[in-house]
C-alpha positions in Angstrom: -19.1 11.7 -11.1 -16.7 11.0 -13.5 -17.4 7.4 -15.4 -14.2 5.9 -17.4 -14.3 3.9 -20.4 -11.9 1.5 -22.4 -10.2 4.9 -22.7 -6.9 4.7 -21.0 -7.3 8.2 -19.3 -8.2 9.3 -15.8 -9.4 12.9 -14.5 -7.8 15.3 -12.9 -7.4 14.4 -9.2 -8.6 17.7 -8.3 -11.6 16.6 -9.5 -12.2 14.2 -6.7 -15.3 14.6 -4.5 -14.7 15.6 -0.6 -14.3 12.2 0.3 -12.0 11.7 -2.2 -14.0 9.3 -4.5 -13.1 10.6 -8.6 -14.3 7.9 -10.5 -16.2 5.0 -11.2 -16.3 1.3 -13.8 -12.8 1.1 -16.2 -10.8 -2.5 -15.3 -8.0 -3.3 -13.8 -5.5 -3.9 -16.3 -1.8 -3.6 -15.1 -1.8 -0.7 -17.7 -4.5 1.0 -16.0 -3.5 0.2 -12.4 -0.2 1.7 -13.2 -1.4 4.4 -14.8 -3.2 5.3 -11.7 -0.4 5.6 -9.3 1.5 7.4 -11.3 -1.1 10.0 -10.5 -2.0 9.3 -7.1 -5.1 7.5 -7.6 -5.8 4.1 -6.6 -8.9 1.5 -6.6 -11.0 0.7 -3.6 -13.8 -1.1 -3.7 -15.8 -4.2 -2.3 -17.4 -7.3 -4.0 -21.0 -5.6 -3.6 -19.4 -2.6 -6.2 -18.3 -1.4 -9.5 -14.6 -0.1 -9.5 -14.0 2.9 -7.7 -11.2 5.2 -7.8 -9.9 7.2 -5.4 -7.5 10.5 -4.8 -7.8 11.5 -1.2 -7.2 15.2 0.4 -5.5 15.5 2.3 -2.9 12.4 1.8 -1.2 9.7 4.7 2.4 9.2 3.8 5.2 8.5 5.3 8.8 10.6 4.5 11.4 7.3 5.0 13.7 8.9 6.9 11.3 9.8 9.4 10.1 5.9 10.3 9.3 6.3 14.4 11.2 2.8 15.6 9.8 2.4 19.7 11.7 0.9 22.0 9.8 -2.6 22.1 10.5 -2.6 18.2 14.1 -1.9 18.6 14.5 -4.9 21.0 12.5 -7.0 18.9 14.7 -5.9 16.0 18.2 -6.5 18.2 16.9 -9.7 19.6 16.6 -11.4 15.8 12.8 -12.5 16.4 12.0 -12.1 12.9 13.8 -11.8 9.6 12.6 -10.6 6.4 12.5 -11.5 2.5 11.6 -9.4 -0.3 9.3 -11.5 -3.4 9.7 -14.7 -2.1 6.0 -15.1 -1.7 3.7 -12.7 -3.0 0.6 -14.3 -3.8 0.7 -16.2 -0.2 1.4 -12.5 1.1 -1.8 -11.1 -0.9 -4.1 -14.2 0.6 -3.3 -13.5 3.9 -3.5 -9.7 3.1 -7.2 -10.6 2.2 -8.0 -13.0 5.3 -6.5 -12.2 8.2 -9.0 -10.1 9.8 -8.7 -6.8 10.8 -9.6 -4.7 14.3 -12.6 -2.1 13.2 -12.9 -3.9 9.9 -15.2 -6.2 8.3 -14.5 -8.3 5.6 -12.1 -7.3 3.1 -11.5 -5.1 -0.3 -9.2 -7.1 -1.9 -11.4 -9.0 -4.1 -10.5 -11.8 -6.4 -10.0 -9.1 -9.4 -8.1 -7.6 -7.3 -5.8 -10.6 -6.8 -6.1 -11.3 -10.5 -4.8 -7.7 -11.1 -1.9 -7.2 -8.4 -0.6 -10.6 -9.5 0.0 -9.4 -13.0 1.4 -6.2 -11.3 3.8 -8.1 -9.4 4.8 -10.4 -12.9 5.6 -7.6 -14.2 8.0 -6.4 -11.8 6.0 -3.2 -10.7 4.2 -4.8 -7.4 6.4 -5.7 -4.4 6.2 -7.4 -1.1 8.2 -8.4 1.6 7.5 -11.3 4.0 8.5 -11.3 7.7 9.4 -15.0 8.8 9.4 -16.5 12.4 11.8 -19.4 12.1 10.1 -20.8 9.1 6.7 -19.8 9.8 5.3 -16.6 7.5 4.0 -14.6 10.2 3.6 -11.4 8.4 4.2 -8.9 5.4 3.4 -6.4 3.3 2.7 -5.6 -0.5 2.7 -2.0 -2.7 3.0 -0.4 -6.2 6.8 0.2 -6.8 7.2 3.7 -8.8 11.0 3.8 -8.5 11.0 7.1 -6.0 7.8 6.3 -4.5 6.4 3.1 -3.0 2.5 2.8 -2.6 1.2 0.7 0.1 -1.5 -1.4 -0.4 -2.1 -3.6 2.4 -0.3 -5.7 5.1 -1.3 -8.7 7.3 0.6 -10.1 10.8 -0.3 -13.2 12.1 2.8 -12.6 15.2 2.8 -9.8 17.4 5.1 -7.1 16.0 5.4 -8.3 12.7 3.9 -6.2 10.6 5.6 -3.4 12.1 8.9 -4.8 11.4 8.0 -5.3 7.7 7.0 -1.2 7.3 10.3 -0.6 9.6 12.2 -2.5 7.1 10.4 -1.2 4.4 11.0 2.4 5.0 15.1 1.6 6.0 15.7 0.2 2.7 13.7 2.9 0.6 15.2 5.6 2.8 18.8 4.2 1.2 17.5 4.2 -2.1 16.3 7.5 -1.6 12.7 6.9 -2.2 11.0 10.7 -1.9 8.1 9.0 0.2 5.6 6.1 1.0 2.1 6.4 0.2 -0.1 5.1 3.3 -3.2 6.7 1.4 -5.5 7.1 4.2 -4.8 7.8 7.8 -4.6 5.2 10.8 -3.3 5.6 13.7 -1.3 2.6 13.7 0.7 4.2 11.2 0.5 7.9 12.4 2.7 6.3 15.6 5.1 5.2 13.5 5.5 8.3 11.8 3.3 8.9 8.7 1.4 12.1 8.6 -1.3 14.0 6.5 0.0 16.1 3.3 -1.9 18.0 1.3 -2.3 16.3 -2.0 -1.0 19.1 -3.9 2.3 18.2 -2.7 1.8 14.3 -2.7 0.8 15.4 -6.4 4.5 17.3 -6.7 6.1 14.5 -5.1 4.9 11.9 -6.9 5.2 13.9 -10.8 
């Protein structure tokens, strides 16, 4: 087990245990956060640990162009329900990232570091999120690390049938004209496998992302 220091440096992500765990303690300074993503490493953890860092094998991600859009969705989507906004809200989108609760999960591991930590991330231009608004009600939405050609996804919330779907929908439209190579979904879910994301082998996440 790898243990970090005030060193700014991380291990080589083949380095990572079969679970995927590579190392342990550091902070979470927007300097170290982002040094992280840049190579495919990212911090999960709960209240009850130290700072843990993973670099999963194989890796969820979804290819933009490939964004599964079902039928209900599409109607949804024609019928105006909801419309979207991009940095409007971040810190209300982060609070209900970390509250809203969560089918097979309990609690949450978005801590208040955490917070503290995306929140200078998102000052400083690097994290993202996009609301999804019913009338004027903020019924769901989504935040992630922007890299420029690859957008990591953290975490996302809905409060409204649909509506975190229509946030990743969106999401993956507009970084599919920016010609984003891919976003990271880190871990696999179904819910996002039936949208379209699938397992790579980090090797080629790895390529992707360098």
């Amino acid at each position: 087990m790898y243990f970090l220091t005030d060193e700014l440096v991380f291990p080589p992500v083949e380095n990572a245990n079969v679970e995927g765990l590579l190392a342990v303690g550091g902070d979470l300074s927007p300097e170290r956060l982002l040094l992280a993503y840049q190579n495919g490493i990212f911090p999960w953890f709960d209240n009850d640990s130290i700072i843990l860092w993973w670099s999963p094998d194989p890796r969820m991600v979804l290819f933009p162009n490939e964004i599964k859009v079902s039928k209900s969705m599409k109607k949804v989507i024609r019928n105006k329900q909801f419309r979207l906004t991009k940095n409007t809200c971040f810190e209300k989108v982060l609070e209900y990232c970390s509250s809203v609760p969560r089918e097979g999960q309990d609690g949450t591991w978005i801590t208040e570091a955490m917070k503290t930590a995306y929140i200078k991330l998102h000052k400083n231009g690097i994290a993202q999120s996009y609301e999804v608004w019913e009338e004027d009600k903020l019924v769901g939405g989504l935040y992630g690390v922007d890299l420029s050609h690859v957008f990591c996804g953290e975490s996302m919330f809905s409060l409204a049938s649909n509506a975190s779907k229509f946030a990743f929908i969106k999401l993956a439209e507009e970084l599919s004209l920016n010609e984003y190579k891919v976003i990271d979904c880190q871990l696999h879910t179904d819910h996002l496998a039936s949208m379209g994301a699938k397992e790579i082998a980090r090797k080629d996440f790895m390529a992707i992302l360098k």
